[in-house]
C-alpha positions as CSV (number, residue, x, y, z in Angstrom):
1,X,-23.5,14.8,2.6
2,X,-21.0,17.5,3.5
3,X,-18.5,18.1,0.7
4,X,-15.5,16.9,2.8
5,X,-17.2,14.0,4.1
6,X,-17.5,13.3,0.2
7,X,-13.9,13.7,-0.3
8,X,-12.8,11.1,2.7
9,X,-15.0,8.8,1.2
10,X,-13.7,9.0,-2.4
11,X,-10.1,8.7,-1.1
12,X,-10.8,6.0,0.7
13,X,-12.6,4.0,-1.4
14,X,-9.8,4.8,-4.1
15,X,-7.3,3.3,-1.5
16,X,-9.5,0.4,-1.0
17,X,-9.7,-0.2,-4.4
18,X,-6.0,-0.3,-5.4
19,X,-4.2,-2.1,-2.2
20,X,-7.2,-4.6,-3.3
21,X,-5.5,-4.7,-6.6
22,X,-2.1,-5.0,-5.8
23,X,-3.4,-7.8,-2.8
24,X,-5.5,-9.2,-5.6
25,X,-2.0,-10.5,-7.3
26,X,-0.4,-11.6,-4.2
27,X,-3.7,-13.6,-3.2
28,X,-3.3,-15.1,-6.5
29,X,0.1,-16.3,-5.9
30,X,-1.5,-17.3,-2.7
31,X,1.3,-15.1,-0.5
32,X,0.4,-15.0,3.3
33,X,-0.3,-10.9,2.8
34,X,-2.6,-10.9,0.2
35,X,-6.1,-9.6,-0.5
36,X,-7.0,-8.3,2.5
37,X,-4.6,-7.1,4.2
38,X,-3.0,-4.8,1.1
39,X,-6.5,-3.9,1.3
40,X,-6.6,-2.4,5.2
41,X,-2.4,-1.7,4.8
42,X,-3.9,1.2,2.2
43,X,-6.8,2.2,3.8
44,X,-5.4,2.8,7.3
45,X,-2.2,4.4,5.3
46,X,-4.8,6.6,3.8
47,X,-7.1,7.1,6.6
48,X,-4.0,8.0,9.0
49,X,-2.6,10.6,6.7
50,X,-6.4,12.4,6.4
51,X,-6.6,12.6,10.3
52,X,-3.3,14.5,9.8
53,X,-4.8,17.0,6.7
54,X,-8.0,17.6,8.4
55,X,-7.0,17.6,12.0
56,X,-3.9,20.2,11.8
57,X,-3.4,21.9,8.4
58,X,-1.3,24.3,8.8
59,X,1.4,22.8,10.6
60,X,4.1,19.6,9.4
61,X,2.3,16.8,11.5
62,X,1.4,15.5,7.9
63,X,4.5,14.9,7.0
64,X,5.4,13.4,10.4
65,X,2.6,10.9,10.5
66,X,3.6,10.1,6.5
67,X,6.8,9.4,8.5
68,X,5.9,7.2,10.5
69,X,3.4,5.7,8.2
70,X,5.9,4.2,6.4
71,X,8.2,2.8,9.2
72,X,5.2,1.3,10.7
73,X,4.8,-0.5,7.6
74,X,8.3,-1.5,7.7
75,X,7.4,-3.5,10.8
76,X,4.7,-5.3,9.2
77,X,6.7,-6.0,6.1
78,X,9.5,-7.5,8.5
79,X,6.6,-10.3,9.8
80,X,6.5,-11.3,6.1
81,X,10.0,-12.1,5.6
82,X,10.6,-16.2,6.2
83,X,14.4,-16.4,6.4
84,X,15.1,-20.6,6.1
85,X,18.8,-21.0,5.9
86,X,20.5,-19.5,3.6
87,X,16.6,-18.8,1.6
88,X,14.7,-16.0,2.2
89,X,10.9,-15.6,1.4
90,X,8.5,-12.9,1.4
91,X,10.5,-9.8,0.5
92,X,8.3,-9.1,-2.2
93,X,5.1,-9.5,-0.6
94,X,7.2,-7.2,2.2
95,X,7.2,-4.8,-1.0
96,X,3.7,-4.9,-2.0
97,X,2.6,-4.0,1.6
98,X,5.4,-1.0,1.8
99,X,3.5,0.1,-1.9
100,X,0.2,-0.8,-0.6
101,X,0.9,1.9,2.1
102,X,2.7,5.0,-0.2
103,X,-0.6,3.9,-2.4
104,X,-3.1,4.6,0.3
105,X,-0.7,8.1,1.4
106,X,-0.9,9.0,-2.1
107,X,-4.9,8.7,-1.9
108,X,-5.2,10.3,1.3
109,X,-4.0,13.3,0.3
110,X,-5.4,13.6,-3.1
111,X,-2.8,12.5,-5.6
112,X,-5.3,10.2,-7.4
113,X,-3.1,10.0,-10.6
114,X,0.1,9.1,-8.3
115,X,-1.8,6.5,-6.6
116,X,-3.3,5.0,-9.8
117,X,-0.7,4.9,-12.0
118,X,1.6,3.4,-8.8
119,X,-0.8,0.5,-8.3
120,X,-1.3,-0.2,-12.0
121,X,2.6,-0.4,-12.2
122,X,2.9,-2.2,-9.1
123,X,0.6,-5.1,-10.0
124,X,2.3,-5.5,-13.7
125,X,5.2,-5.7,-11.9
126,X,4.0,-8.4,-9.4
127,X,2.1,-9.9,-12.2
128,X,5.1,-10.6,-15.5
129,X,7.8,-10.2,-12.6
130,X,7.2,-13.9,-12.2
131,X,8.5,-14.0,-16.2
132,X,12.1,-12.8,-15.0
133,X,12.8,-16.0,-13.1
134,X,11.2,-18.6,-15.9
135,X,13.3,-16.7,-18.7
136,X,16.8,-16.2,-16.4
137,X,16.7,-19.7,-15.6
């Protein structure tokens, strides 16, 4: 295998791996975004941003499609948001994909530590968040 073909495939298993994390917790919890789609939300976030490094280096499409990325995601979050009244749901699964995404940005371009320690705070996060409403109430 070609060394770059090595590299894409190390980032995006690494982006696999952690939006499965962080959808991991929110399958869990059994949110309507969870395991799978954090999963492809990082992976298409990662995949996207490579086309950009490998297809024009040298000029700021990168930082356009990182752009872009990232309002795209928006959208999607938007779909997970449940407004009932004066209740709203879904604005933290909304989160986790919009993480999910910078996640899978931050593997696509190589910033393994970034994207790690991101997901590993992400999920504790997600995970004792749930503390703050037992103890506050």
């Amino acid at each position: 295998m070609w060394e770059s073909e090595i590299l894409i495939v190390e980032r995006i298993l690494l982006a696999l791996v952690l939006g499965g994390i962080i959808g991991w917790e929110r399958e869990k919890e059994r949110k309507a975004a969870g395991l799978r789609t954090n999963m492809l939300v990082s992976l298409g976030a990662a995949a996207f941003i490579m086309v950009g490094l490998f297809s024009f280096p040298k000029s700021d499409s990168v930082a356009r499609l990182a752009a872009n990325i990232i309002t795209g995601i928006g959208f999607l979050g938007a779909g997970a948001i449940i407004a009932r009244g004066v209740s709203v749901k879904g604005l933290t699964t909304s989160a986790a994909l919009w993480v999910s995404a910078a996640v899978g940005l931050a593997c696509g371009i190589g910033q393994y530590f970034l994207a790690i320690f991101s997901a590993v705070v992400v999920f504790l996060v997600l995970r004792f968040g749930a503390l703050e409403k037992k103890t506050i109430r």
